[in-house]
N, C-alpha and C positions, 0 to 999 in steps of 0.2 A: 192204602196198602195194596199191595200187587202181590200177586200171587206168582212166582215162578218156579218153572219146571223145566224139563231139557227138553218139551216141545212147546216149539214156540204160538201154537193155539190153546195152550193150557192155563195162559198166563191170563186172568179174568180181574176187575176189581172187589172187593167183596166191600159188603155191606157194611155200613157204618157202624150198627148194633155189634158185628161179628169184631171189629178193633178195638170198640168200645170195651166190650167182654173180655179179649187180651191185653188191653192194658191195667183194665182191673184186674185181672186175674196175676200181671208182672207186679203192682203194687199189692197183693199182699203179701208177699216177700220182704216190703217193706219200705221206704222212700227212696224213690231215685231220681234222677234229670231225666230228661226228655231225651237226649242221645241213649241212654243207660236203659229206660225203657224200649227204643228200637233195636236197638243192639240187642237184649236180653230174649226179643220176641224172634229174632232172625235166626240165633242160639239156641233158642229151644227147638224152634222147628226145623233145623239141621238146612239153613239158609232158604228156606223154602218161601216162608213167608217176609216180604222187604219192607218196613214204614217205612215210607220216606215221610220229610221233615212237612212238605203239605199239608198230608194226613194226618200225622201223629199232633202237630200243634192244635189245629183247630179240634178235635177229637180232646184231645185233653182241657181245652176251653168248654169244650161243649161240658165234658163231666165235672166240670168244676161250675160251671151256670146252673147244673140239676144238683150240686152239692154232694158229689158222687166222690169228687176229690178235692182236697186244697193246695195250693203250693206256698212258698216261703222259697226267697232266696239261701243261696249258702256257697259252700266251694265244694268243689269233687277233690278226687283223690289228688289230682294235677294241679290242685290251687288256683283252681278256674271259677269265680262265679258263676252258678246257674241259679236256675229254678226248680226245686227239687218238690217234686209232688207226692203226697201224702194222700191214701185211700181213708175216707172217713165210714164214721162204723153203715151209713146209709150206703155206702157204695160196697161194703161187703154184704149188706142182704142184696143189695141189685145183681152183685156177681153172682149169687148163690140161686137168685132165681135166674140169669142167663143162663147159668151152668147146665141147671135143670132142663129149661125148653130145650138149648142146645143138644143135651142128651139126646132128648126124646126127639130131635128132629134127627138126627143122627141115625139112631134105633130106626126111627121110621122109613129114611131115604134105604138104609141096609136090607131092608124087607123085603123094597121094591126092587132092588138090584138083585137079590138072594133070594125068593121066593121060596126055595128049596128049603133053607134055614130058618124060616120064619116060625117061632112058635104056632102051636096050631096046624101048623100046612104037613098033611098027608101025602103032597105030591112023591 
């Protein structure tokens, strides 16, 4: 997954864990294909963040090896066979605990940026 922005030094890879976390977080919306999962992630984040098909398959192998998801073939709306993947109830506690760290890294990186706004801080 690539991160882009309208500067071209902004654009960084991110971390495995952090796609793994948005594609769980796009299945529990509820089964989709692998294109419906990229597309869905690029849509939310107002074209910001791009899978490509590199990422996004192996990434989806991976959380189907930890049983995080399963897939099953089927057809999409266009009468296409895919592989539409399904979030198992283990891969909703894994979201819920990425959700959380993610928070708290989140909260924490904003502290360091925002000193000012930190609970606690007097400055």
């Amino acid at each position: 997954m690539t991160l882009h922005s309208s500067r071209p030094d902004a654009r960084a890879d991110l971390v495995h864990g952090t796609l793994d976390m948005l594609i769980l977080r796009t299945l529990l919306w509820g089964p989709q294909h692998g294109y419906a999962i990229g597309h869905t992630i690029r849509l939310q984040s107002s074209d910001v963040l791009q899978v490509e098909a590199g990422s996004l398959y192996p990434a989806l192998q991976r959380l189907a090896k930890k049983g995080w998801v399963t897939s099953k073939w089927g057809q999409t709306d266009a009468n296409q066979r895919a592989k539409f993947y399904r979030l198992t109830p283990e891969g909703k506690k894994q979201f819920l605990r990425e959700e959380s760290r993610w928070t708290e890294l989140v909260n924490a990186i904003g502290q360091v940026l925002n000193p000012a706004a930190a609970p606690g801080n007097k400055e």
